[in-house]
N, C-alpha and C positions, 0 to 999 in steps of 0.2 A: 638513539632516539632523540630527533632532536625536541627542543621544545619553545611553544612562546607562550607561554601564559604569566599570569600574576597570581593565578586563583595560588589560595594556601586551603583551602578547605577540601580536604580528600573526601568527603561524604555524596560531594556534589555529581549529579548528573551526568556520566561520559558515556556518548553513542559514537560508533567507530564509523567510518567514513570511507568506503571505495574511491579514493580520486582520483583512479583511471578510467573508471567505466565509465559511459555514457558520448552520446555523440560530441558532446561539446566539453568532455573533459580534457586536461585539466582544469581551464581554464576558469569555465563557469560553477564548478564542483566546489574551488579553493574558494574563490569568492562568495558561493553562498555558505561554505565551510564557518568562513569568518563571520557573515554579518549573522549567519543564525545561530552560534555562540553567541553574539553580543544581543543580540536581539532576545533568544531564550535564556539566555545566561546558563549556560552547558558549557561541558567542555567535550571540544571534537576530536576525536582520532583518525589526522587523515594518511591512508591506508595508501600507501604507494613505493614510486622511485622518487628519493629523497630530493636529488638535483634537481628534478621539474620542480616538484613541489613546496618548493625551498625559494624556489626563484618565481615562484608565484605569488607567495607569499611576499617576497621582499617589493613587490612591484605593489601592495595594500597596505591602507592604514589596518592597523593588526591591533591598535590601543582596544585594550578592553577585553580583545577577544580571546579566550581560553586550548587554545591550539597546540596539540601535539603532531610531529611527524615521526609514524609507524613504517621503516622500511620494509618493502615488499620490490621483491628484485622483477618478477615477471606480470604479463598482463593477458588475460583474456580476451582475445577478441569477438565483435559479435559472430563472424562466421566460424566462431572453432566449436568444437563440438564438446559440449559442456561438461558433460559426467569422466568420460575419456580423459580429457584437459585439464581438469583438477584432479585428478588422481596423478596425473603427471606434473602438474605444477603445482605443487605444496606451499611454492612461496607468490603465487601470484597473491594481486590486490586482495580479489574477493575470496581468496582462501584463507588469507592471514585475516580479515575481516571478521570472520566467520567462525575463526579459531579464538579471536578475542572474547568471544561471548563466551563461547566452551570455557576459559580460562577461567571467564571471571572478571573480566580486566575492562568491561565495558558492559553495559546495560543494556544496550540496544546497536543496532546496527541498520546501517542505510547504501542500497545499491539503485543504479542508475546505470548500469552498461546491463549485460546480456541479462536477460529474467531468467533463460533457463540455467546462466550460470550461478547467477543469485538463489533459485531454488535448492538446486544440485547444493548448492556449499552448504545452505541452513539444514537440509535433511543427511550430507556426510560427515559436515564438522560439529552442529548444534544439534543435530539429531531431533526427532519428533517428540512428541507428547504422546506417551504412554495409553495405544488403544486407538491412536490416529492413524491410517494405512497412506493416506497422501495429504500434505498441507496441500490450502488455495489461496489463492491471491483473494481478497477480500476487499471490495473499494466501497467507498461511502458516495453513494448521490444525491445531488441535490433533491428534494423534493417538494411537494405540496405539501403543508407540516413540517414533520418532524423526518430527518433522512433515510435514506434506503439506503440496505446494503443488497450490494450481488457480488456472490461467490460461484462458480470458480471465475478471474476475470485471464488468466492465461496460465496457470501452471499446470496443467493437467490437461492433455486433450481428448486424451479417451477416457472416460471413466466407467465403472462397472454402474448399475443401480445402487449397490450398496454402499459405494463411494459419494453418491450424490446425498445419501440420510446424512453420514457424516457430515460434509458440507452443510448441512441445514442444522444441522446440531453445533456445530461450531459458528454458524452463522446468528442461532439462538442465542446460544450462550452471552456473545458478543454483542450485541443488542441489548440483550440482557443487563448484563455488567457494563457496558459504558455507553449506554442511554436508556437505563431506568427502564427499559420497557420492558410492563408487566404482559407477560403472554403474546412478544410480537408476531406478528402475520404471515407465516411460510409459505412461497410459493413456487411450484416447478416454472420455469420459463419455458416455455411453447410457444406454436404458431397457433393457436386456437385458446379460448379459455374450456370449452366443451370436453369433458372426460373422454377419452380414446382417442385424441387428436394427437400427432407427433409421433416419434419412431417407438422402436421396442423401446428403447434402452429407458426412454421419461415413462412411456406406459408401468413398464414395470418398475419404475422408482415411483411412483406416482400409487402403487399400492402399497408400496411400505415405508412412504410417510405417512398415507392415509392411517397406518395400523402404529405409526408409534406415540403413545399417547403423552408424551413428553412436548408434541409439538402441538400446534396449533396451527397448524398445515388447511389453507384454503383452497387447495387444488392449484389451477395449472391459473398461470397468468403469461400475459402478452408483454411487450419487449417495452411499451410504453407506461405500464404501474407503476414500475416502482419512479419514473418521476413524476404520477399524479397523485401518489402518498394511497394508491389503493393494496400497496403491500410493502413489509419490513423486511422481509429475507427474501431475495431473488433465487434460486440455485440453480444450476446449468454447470456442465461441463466448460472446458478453458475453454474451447474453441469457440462456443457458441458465445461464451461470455467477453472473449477478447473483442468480437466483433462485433458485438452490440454498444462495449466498451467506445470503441475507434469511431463507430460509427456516431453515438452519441457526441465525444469529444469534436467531431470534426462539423458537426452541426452546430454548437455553439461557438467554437472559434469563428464559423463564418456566419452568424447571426453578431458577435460581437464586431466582425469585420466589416458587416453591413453598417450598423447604426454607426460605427463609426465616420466612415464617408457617407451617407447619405446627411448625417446630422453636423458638415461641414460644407455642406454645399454651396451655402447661402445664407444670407445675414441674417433671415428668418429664424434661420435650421439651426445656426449660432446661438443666436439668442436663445432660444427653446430648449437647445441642449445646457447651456451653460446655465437654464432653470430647473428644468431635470437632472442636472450632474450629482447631487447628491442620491439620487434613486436608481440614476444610472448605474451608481460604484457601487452602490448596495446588489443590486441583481448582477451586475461584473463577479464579484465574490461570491457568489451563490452558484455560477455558472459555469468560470471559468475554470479549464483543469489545472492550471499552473496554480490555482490558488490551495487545490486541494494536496499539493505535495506529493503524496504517495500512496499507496495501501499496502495494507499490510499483512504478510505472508502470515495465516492465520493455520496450528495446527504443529509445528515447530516450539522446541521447549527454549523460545527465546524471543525479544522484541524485533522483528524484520521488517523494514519499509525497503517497500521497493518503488521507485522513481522513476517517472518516466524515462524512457532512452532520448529522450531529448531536453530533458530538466535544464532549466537555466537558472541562474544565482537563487532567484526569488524560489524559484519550485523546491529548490536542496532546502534554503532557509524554513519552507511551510514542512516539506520532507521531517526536517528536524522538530519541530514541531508536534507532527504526529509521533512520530518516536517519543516525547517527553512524556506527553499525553500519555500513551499511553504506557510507559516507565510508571509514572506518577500515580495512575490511577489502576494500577496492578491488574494490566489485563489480560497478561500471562497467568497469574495464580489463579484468578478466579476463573479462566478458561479451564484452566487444566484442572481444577476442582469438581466441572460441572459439565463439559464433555463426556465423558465415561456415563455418565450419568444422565444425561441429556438433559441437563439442569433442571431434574428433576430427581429425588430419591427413591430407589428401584429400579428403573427402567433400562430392558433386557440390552446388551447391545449386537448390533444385527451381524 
């Protein structure tokens, strides 16, 4: 194992680090490896074949930053078939990743190549939270207020009804515990807000969030609430969610791609932007998905960010980020304290 750190304090912070996965690894993985050690002040575990990773490294200023290299002989790629694939490869990136946690030997963990090989590892090698049938991908949105969450955002594409309560109990909980919110606002994702609108599957999830009184379930909400702050917990199945996901992300990169050329056109446009630039970067931040890093595999008895398949330095560094976060502010204990439970005392589980 090699290593480049200075830290002498063992107590500190370590999230392990896939730096095979992802479209643009290694390259961009190692380098947001480094600066979001230096930046969070963590130390990173990055999870690979040591030669790359080692000549990545050598090719950055590394001063400062808290860096171990974890070999891992094999890689996952995105077209191999995930569950299959680590069962046969034990020693790839995201299976020794993923074993790290199991172990003990890291706190948290961050992937950015395949999600479904990132999910597949945290549910074979971390294994779930006691009473949970499937983790979801959990992403934080911007909103009007205070933010949304919506779950599932791709780890699951079919799900049953009684898979989706789950999802909203854990979606509660989370909300709950790491933003203060007293009794946040549950709601099915549909094509209508009108009760009986949508297939079986939201209908009959739709009666028994209505009956679980742990929630505070507002019925069915449209693909546009949770960014006008008229609801806290989105829930939907992966599919539905990956694609209202994509499709959001892909309207703000090209809303940020607009003001950027149009607000270069002309000396006017110049001047105007470079009067705005400070409220520009504030809504940039609020908007853009490279700022929000990852979300995080919620349901899993351990800290999982997962990163976009196209993360670049900046996204791993905010990636890490989220991991510390929530490291820090124990959103594993208190999940797993108050899911069973539907963070509430008594309440049956379906």
């Amino acid at each position: 194992m090699a290593q480049h750190t200075d830290a002498t304090n063992h107590t500190e912070v370590k999230i392990a680090l896939d730096a095979m996965g992802g479209d643009h690894a290694p390259h961009e993985i190692v380098k947001g490896a480094v600066l979001g050690s230096i930046t969070h002040q963590v130390t990173i575990l990055l999870v690979g074949q040591p030669d790359i990773i080692e000549k990545e490294l050598a090719a950055l200023d590394t001063e400062g930053a808290r860096i171990q290299v974890i070999p891992a002989a094999d890689v996952i790629e995105m077209d191999d078939d995930p569950l299959s694939n680590l069962r046969k490869k034990r020693n790839s990136s995201i299976a020794v990743t993923a074993q790290m946690i199991k172990k003990g030997e890291a706190q948290g963990m961050i992937a950015a190549g395949s999600t479904g090989a990132a999910v597949a590892a945290g549910v074979l090698y971390v294994g779930r939270i006691k009473g949970v049938p499937r983790p979801a991908i959990a992403v934080v949105l911007p909103s009007v207020g205070k933010p949304s969450l919506l779950l599932d955002a791709g780890a699951n594409y079919d799900c049953t009804p009684e898979t989706l309560v789950h999802f909203a109990r854990m979606g509660n909980a989370f909300m709950t515990n790491f933003y203060a919110m007293e009794h946040p606002r549950v709601g099915i994702l549909n094509i209508g807000e009108e009760m009986g609108k949508g297939n079986a599957q939201v209908n009959e999830a739709y009666g028994l969030l209505e009956a679980d009184p742990s929630l505070n379930f507002i019925g069915n909400v449209e693909a546009n609430d949770p960014f006008l702050g008229r609801v806290d917990v989105a829930v939907c199945d992966g599919f539905v969610g990956n694609v209202a996901l994509k499709s959001a992300e892909g309207i703000c990169k090209m809303l940020l791609s607009e003001m950027k050329d149009k607000l270069s056109d002309d000396f006017r446009s110049k001047l105007g932007a470079l009067l705005a630039k400070p409220a520009l970067q504030k809504t940039k931040k609020r908007v853009d998905p490279d700022e929000y890093g990852g979300a995080l595999l919620l349901g899993i008895n351990g800290i999982c960010v997962i990163a976009h398949g196209s993360s670049n330095a900046h996204s791993i560094c905010n990636a890490i980020r989220v991991a510390k976060t929530a490291i820090q502010r124990d959103v594993l204990g208190k999940m797993t304290g108050s899911v069973l439970k539907g963070t509430r005392e008594g309440t049956p589980s379906v």
